[in-house]
C-alpha positions in Angstrom: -57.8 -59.8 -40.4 -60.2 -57.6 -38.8 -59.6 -56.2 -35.1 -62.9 -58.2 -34.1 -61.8 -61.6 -36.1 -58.6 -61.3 -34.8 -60.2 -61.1 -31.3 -62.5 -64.1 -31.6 -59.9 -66.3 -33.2 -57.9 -66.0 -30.4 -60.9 -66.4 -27.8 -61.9 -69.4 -29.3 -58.3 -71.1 -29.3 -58.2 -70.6 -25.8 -61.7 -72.3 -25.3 -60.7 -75.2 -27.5 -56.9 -76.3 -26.9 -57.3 -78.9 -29.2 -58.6 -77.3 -31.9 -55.4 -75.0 -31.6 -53.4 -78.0 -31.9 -54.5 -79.0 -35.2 -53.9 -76.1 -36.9 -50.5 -75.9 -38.9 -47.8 -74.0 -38.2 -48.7 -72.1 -40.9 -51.8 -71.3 -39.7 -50.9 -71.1 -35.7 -52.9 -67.9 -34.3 -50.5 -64.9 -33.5 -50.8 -63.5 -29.9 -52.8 -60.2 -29.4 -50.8 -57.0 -30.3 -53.0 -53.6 -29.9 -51.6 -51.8 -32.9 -52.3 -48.4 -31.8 -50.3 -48.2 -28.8 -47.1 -46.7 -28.1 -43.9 -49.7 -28.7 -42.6 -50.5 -25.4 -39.5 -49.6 -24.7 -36.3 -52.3 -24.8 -34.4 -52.3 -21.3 -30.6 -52.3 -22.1 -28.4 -52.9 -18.7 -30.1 -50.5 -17.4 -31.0 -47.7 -19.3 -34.3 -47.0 -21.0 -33.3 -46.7 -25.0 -37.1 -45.5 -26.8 -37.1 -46.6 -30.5 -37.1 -43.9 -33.4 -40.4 -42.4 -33.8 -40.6 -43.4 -37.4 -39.0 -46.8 -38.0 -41.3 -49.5 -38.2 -41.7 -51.7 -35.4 -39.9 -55.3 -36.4 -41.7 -58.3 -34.3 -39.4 -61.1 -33.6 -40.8 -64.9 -35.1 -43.1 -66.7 -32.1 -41.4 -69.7 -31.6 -42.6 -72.8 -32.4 -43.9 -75.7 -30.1 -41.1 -77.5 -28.0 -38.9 -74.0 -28.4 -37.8 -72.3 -25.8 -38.4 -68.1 -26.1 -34.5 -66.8 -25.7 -34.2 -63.4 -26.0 -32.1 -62.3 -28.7 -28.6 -60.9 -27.2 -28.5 -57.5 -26.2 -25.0 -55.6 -27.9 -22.6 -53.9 -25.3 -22.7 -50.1 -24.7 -19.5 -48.2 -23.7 -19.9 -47.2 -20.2 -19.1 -43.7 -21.6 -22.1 -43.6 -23.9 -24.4 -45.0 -21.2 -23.2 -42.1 -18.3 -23.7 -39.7 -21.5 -26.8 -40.7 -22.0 -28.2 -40.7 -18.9 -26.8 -37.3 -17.9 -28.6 -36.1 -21.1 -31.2 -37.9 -19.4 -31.3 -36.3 -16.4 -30.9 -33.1 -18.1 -27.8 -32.1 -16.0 -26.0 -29.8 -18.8 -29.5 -27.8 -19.0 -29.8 -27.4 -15.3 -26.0 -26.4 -15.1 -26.3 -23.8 -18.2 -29.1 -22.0 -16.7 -27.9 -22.0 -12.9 -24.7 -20.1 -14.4 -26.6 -17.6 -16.5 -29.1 -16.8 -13.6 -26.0 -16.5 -11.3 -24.3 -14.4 -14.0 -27.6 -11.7 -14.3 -27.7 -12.2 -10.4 -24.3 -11.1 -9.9 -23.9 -8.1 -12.4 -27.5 -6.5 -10.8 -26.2 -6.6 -7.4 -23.0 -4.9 -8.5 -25.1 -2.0 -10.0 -27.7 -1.9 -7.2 -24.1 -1.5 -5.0 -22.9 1.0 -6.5 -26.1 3.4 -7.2 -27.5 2.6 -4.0 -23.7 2.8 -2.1 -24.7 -0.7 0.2 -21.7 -2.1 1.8 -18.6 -4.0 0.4 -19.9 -7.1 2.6 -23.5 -7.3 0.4 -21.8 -8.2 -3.0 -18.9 -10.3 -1.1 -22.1 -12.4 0.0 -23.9 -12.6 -2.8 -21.1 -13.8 -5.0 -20.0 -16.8 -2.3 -23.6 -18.0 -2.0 -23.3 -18.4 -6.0 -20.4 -20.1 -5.9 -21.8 -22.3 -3.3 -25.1 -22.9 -5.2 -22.9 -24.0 -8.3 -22.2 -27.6 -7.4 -25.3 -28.1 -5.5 -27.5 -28.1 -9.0 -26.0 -30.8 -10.8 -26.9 -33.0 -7.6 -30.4 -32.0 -8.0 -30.7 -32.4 -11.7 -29.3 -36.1 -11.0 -32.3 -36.8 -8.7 -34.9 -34.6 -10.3 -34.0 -33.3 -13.4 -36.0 -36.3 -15.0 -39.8 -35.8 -14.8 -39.5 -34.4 -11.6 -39.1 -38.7 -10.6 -38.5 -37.5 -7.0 -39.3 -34.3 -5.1 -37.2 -32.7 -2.5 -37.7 -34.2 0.6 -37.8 -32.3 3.8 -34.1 -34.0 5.1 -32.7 -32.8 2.0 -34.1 -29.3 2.3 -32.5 -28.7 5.7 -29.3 -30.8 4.6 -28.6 -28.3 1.8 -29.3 -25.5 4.0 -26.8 -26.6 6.5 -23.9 -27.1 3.8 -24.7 -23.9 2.8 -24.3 -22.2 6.2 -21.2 -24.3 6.5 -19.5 -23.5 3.6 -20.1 -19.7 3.8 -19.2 -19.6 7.2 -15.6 -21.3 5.9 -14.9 -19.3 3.1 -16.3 -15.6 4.9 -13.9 -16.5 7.1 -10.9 -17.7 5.3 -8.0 -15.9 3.9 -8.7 -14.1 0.4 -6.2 -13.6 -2.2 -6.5 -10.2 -3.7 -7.2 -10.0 -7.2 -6.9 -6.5 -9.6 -11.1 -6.0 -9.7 -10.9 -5.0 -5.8 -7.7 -3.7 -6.1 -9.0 -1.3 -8.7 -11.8 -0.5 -6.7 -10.4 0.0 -3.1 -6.7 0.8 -3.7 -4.4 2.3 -5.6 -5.3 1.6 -9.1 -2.2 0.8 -11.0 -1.2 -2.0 -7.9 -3.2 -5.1 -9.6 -3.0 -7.2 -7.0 -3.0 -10.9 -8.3 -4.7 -13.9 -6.8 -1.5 -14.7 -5.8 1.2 -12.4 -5.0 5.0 -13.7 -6.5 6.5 -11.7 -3.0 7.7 -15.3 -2.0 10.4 -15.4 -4.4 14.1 -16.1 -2.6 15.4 -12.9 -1.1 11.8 -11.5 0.1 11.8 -11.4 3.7 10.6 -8.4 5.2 10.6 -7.7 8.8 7.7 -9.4 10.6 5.6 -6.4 11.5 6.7 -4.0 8.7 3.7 -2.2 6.5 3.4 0.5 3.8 0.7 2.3 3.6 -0.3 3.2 -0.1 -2.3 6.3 -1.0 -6.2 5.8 -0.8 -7.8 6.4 -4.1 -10.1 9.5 -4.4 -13.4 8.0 -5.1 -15.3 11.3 -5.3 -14.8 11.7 -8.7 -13.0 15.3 -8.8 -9.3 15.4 -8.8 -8.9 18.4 -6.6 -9.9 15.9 -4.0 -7.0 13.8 -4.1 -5.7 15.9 -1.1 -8.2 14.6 1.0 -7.9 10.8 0.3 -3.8 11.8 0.5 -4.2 13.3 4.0 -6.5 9.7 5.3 -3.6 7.9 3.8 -0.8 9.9 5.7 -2.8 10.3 8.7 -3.3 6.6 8.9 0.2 6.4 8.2 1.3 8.5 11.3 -1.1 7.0 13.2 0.6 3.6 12.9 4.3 4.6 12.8 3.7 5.5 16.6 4.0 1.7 17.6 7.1 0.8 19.0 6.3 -2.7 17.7 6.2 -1.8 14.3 7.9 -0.6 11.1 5.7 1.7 8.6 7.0 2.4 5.7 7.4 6.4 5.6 5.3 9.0 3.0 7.4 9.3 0.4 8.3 5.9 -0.1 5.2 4.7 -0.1 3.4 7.7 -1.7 6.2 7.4 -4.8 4.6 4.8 -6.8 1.5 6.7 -6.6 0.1 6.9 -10.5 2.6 4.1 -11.7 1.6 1.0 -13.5 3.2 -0.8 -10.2 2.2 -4.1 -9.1 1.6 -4.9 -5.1 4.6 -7.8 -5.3 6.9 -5.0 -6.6 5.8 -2.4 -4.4 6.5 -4.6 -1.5 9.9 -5.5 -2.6 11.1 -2.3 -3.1 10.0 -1.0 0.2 10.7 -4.4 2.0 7.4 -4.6 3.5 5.8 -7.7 5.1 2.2 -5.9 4.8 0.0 -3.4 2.2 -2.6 -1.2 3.6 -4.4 0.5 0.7 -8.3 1.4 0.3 -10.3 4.2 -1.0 -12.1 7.1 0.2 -15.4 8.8 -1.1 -16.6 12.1 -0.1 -20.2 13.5 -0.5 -20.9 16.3 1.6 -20.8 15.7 5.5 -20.7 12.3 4.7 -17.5 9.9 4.3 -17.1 6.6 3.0 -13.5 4.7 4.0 -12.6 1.3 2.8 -9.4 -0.5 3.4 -7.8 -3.6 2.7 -4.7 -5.4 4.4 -2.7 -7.7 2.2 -0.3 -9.7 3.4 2.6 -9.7 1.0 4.3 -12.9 1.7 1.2 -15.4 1.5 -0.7 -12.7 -1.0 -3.5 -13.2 0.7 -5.9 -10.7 2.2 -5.4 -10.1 6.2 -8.3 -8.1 6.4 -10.8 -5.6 4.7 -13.5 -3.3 6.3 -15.6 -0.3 4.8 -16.7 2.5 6.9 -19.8 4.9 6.6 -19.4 7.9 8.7 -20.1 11.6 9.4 -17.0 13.9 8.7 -16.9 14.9 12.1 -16.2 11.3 13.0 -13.0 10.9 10.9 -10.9 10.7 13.2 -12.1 8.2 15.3 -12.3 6.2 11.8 -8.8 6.3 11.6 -8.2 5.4 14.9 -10.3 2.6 14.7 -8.7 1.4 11.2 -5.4 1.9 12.9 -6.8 -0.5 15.7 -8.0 -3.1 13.7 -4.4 -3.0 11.7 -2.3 -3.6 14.8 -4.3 -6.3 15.7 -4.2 -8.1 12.1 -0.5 -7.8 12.7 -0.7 -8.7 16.2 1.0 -5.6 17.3 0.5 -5.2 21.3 -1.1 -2.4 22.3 -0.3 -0.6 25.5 -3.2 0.4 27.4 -6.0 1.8 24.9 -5.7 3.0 21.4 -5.3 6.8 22.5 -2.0 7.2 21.2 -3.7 7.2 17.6 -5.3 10.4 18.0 -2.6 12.5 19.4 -2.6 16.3 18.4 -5.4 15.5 16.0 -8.5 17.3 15.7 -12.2 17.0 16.0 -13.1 20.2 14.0 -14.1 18.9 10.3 -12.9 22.2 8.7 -10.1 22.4 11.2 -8.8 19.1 9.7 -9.4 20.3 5.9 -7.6 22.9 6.5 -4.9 21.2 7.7 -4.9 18.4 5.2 -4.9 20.8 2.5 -1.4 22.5 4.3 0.0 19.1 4.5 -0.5 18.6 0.5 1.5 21.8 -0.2 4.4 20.9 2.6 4.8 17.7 0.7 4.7 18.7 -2.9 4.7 22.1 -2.8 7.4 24.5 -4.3 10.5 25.4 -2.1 10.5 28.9 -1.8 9.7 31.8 0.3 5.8 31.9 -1.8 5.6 28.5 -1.5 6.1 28.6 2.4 3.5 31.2 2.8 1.3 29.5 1.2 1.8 26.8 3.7 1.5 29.0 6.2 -1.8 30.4 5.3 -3.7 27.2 5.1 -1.8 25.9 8.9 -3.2 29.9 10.4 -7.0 28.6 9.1 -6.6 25.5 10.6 -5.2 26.9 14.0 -7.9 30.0 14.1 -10.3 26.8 13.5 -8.9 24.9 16.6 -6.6 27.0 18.8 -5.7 23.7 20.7 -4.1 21.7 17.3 -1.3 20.2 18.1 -0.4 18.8 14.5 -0.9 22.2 12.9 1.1 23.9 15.5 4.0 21.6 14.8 3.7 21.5 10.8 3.9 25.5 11.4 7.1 25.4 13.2 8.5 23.2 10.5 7.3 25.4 7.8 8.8 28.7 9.2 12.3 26.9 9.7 12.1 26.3 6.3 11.2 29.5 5.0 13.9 31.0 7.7 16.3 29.1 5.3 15.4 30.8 2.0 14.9 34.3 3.9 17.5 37.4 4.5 19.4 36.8 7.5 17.1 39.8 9.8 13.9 38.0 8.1 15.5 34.6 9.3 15.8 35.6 12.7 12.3 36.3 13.6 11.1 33.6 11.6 13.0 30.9 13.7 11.7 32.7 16.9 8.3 32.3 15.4 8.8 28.7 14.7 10.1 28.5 18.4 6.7 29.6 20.1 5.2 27.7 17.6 6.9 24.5 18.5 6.4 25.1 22.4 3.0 25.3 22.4 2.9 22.1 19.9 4.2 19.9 22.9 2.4 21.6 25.5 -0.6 20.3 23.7 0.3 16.7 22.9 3.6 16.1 24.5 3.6 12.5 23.3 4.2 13.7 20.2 7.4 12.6 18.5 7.2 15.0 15.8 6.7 17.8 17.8 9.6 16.8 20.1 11.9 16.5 16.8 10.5 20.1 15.6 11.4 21.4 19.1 14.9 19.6 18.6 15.4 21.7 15.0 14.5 24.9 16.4 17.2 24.4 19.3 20.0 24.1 16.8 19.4 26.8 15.1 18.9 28.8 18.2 22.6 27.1 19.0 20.8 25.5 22.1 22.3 22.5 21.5 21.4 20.7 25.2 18.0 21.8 25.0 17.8 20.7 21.5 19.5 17.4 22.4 17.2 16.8 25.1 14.5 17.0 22.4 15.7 14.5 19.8 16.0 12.3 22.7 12.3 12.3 23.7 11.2 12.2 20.3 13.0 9.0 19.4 11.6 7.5 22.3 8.0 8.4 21.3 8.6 7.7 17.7 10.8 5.4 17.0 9.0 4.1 13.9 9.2 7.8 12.1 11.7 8.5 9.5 11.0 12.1 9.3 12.6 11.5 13.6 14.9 9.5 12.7 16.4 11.6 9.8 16.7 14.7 11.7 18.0 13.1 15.2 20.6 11.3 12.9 22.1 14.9 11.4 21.7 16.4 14.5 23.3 13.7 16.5 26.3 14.0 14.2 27.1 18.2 15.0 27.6 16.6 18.2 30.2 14.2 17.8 27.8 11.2 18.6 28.8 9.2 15.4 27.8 5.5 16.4 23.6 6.5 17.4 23.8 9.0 14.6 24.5 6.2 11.4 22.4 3.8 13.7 19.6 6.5 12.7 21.0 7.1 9.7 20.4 3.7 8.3 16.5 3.7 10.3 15.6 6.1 8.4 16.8 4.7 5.0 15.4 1.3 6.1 11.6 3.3 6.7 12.1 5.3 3.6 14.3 3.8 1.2 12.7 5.2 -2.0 13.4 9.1 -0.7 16.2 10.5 -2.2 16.2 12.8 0.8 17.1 10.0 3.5 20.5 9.0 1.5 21.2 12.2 1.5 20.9 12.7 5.4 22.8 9.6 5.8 25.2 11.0 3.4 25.9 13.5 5.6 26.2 11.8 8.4 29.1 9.8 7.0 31.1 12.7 5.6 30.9 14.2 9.4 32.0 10.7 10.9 34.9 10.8 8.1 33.5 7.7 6.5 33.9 9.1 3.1 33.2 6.0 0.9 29.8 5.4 2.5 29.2 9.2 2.0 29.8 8.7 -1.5 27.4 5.8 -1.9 24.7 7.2 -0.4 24.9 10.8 -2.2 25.2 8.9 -5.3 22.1 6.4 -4.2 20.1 9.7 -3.5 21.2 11.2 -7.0 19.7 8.0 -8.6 16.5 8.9 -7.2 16.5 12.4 -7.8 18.7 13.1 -10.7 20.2 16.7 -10.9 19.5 18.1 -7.8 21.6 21.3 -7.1 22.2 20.1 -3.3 23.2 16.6 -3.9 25.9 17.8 -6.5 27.4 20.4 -4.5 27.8 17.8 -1.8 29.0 15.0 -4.2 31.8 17.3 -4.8 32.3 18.4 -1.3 33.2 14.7 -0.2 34.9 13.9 -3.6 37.3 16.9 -2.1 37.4 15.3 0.9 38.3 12.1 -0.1 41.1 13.1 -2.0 39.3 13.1 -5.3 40.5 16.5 -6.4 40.3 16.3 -10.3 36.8 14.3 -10.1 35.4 16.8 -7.8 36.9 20.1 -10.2 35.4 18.2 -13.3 32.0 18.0 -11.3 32.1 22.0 -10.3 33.7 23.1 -13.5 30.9 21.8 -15.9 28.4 24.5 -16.2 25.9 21.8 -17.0 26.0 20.2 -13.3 23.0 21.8 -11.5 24.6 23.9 -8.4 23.5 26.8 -7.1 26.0 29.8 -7.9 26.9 30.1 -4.2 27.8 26.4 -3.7 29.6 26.3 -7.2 32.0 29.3 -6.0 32.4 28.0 -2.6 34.3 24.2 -4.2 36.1 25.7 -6.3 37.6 28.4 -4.0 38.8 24.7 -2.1 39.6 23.6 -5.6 41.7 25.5 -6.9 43.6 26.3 -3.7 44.6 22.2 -3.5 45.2 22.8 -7.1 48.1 25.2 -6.5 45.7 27.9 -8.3 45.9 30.6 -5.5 44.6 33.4 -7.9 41.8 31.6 -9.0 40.8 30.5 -5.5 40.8 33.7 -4.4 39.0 35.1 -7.1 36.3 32.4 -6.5 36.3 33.2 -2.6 35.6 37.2 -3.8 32.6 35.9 -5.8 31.1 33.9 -2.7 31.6 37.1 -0.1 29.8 38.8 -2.5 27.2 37.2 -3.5 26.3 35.5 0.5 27.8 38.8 2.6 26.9 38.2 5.4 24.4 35.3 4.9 27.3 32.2 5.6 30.4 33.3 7.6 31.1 30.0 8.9 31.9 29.1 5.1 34.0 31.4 4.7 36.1 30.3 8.0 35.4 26.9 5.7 37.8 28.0 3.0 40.4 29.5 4.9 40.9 26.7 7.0 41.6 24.8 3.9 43.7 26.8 2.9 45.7 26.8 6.3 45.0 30.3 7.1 43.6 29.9 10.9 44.1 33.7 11.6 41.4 34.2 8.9 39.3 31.5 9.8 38.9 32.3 13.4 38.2 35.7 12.8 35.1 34.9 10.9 34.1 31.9 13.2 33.8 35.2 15.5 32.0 36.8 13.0 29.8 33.8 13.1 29.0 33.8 17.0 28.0 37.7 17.0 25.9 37.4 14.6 24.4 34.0 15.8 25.1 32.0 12.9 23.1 28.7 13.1 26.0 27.7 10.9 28.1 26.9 13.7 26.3 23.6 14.9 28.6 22.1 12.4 31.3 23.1 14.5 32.4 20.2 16.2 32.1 17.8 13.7 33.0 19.6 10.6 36.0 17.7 8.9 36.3 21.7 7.1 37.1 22.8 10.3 40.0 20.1 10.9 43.2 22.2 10.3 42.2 24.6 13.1 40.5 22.3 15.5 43.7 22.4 17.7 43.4 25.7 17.8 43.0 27.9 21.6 40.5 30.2 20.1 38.9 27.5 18.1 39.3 25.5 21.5 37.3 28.3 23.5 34.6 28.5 20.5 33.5 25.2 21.5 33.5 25.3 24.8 31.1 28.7 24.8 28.6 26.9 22.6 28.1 24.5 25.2 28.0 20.9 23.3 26.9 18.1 25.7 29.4 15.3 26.1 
């Protein structure tokens, strides 16, 4: 049938009802169906299901007259396959997909326009959070809109969205950050990886509250031979912070020993017991510094706070002390009165402070011997003809010529320690709340056998710095000469606690133990040191010194005896002259004493009053103690402590000895 038959058949059943019917079912007229237009769609509890393009349309039978039109029943659809469908619908997936590649492009040209363009640690930090905020936002679009745009954004919405963003990256600017190993790698030491969580809360963690290392800044500037100056930020940072009453740093060498180590930050905090990391990174161009650092807390692993600084050289030190500031207030440290203390003995000359930091490198890891001190020396004269009125250089050269006074002739020595005693002075008559300088001042007493003065000195520098192991260290020996056993292992055991991965603090605390005749812990903490720095000549000949004293005589003639043990010739000769005298080996010990004379002179004669008084001979012994005093041996601040000395301690003469040197009570 025709479109236009079709057409007026129908027309003219509806004009003549009974003419329609008449017909037979057979012949019943079928209702109007345009052909060429699209099939409507079949509703299906909801969702909108569009035949196949190509399948033929089937028409369901007209029902006769008297019949009812039912619609055929519609099958069920798994809830599953209808949410499916519509989120294909809504093209959610799509909208999801792109977001995250657009974020992804976003995110890696930031990075590079960071780094080439040097913008602030805070620009990237921003741009990745509003990502992450932007990532479940989309899919809520796409649900409303991702179908033929059914419904635009409405004003409401647009400021709605704009508040949860302001909301949400207000919350998580603000909110603790665990660190992770990409900006651990960039701002800190490089081996630490911190992970997004650190394991520092396993059982048996618990540092003291306000306790912090401070890890050596990485040296950005892409040359090597700069590693001095990220070094010096670190220690200077460092030495800023351990002048705190309040608070416990973690002293250089500890913290500087896992430098270069595939260490992570949980491990790192473990071994030096501390509650808090401060590590960062330091890039130098020109006049121009760039400083960022991080604070972790190691318990929680989270970060306490980070900061990145831009300045002119010539501003470095008030970057430290306003790192420093911003640190003591993270750990809620109290400050008293202003931040001054930070600064004290520094310098505001740029090259001064090179100078210096590039002294300090060499006084740390430098070679101990008489060219290695000079060289020490030299770079500490540039810094001082720099800045006449640095304090920190001052008292760095005082320590440096005490140490070269030790590896020097015994004239040499002499004018050397006088050197290190002006040196000293004027170091504390520039910044006399300076604890180092006050402990330098101590040293140089000693050896000047000013043992009040040098007292007096120790004093005021633990009550300046009493967060300073390199104080604490040297009070504690010093403390011992004079008798004052129970303050000098309290020191002892401060230092070990501030710097317990230096062999050189078990060492000190060895010492102090032999003099209090606490030989067991002596031997402990020689043989801790020994674990950290295996085959040093020093430690052995001191190992066997309180193995004698003990009353291990064979393990301590083993220990000298082995030509393998590292000891310097004097030290070897000077145990077994006590050796073989407990021994019953008098011609051997005294062969062994002829080698020592010989080889020191003049250099030690308070050893030699050593051996005799081992070997009971206090006519002998006294006469060289006199020896001693006329020729100003600093040897003899071990004379009132000294368990060598014991036999002749009851001694008149030795009695009168004592008494002219003027101990304090």
């Amino acid at each position: 049938m025709t479109l236009a038959n079709a057409y007026q058949t129908s027309a003219g059943a509806m004009d003549n009802p009974g003419q329609s019917q008449a017909l037979g079912a057979a012949e019943q007229p079928q209702p109007f169906r345009l052909a060429l237009t699209a099939p409507m769609p079949r509703a299906i509890k909801g969702f909108v299901l569009w035949p196949t393009r190509n399948k033929k349309m089937t028409e369901p039978p007209t029902p006769g007259l008297g019949q009812s039109e039912t619609p055929p029943p519609v099958p069920e659809i798994p809830w599953l396959v209808g949410l499916w469908s519509r989120i294909k619908e809504h093209k959610i997936v799509q909208w999801t997909v792109a977001y995250a590649a657009f974020a992804f492009v976003a995110l890696h040209v930031t990075s590079l326009l960071s780094d080439a363009l040097e913008w602030p640690h805070p620009v990237l930090r921003a741009v990745t959070l509003l990502l992450i905020i932007g990532l479940p936002i989309v899919p809520v679009l796409a649900w409303y809109h991702g179908v033929r745009a059914l419904r635009r954004v409405s004003i409401p919405e647009v400021i709605l969205i704009a508040l949860l963003l302001v909301i949400a990256a207000a919350l998580l600017w603000h909110s603790p950050r665990p660190a992770t190993e990409a900006e651990s790698a960039k701002t800190a030491v490089p081996t630490s990886g911190v992970p997004a969580k650190l394991e520092s809360t396993e059982a048996g963690f618990t540092p003291a509250p306000h306790s912090i290392a401070v890890l050596p800044f990485v040296n950005m500037s892409g040359d090597p031979k700069e590693d001095y100056f990220s070094d010096g930020i670190s220690e200077e940072l460092l030495n800023a912070l351990s002048r705190l009453n309040d608070l416990q740093v973690v002293a250089r060498t500890s913290s500087f020993s896992f430098k270069g180590q595939n260490v992570d930050v949980p491990t790192i905090a473990r071994k030096l017991n501390a509650g808090a990391i401060l590590e960062g990174s330091v890039r130098r161009a020109g006049n121009t510094v760039r400083i960022t650092a991080q604070l972790i807390n190691t318990v929680t692993g989270f970060h306490l706070w980070s900061e990145t600084y831009d300045r002119s050289f010539n501003d470095i030190l008030k970057v430290q002390t306003e790192v420093a500031t911003a640190v003591a207030q993270q750990l809620e440290i109290k400050l008293a009165g202003d931040s001054t203390k930070f600064a004290v003995g520094g310098t505001r000359n740029p090259d001064a402070f090179d100078a210096y930091l590039r002294a300090q490198r060499l006084y740390e890891e430098g070679e101990d011997s008489a060219a290695g001190w000079r060289a020490v020396l030299a770079m500490l004269d540039q810094a001082i003809a720099l800045d006449p009125n640095y304090a920190d250089a001052y008292t760095r050269r005082a320590g440096a010529l005490l140490n070269l006074s030790y590896v020097s002739s015994a004239d040499v020595a002499k004018t050397l320690r006088e050197q290190a005693a002006v040196a000293a002075t004027r170091a504390v008559a520039l910044a006399p709340d300076s604890g180092y300088a006050h402990a330098v001042l101590g040293s140089v007493g000693f050896d000047a056998l000013d043992f009040a003065g040098g007292a007096a000195e120790f004093d005021q520098a633990l009550a300046l710095a009493p967060g300073s192991a390199v104080v604490q260290r040297n009070a504690a020996v010093h403390m011992a000469f004079l008798g004052h056993f129970e303050s000098a292992l309290k020191a002892g055991q401060r230092a070990v606690d501030l710097d317990p991965q230096n062999w050189f603090s078990y060492w000190q605390q060895g010492l102090t133990f032999y003099d209090a005749r606490l030989y067991g812990e002596a031997l402990a903490a020689i043989q801790h040191a020994l674990l950290l720095r295996p085959g040093s000549p020093d430690l052995n000949f001191w190992l066997s010194r309180t193995l004698f004293a003990s009353g291990q005589v064979e393990q301590s003639r083993q220990l000298c005896e082995t030509p393998t043990t590292p000891m310097l010739e004097g030290d070897r000769h000077f145990c077994l002259a006590l050796l073989y005298h407990a021994l019953g080996r008098q011609a051997d010990a005294e062969h062994e004493l002829d080698l020592f004379k010989k080889l020191e002179r003049d250099a030690n004669p308070v050893d030699c009053a050593q051996i005799y008084a081992q070997w009971g001979d206090a006519p002998d012994a006294l006469q060289w103690l006199t020896k001693a005093e006329r020729l100003h041996d600093r040897g003899l601040e071990r004379l009132k402590a000294d368990p060598t000395l014991d036999p002749i301690r009851n001694e008149p003469q030795f009695k009168a000895l004592v008494a002219r040197m003027k101990f304090p009570p």
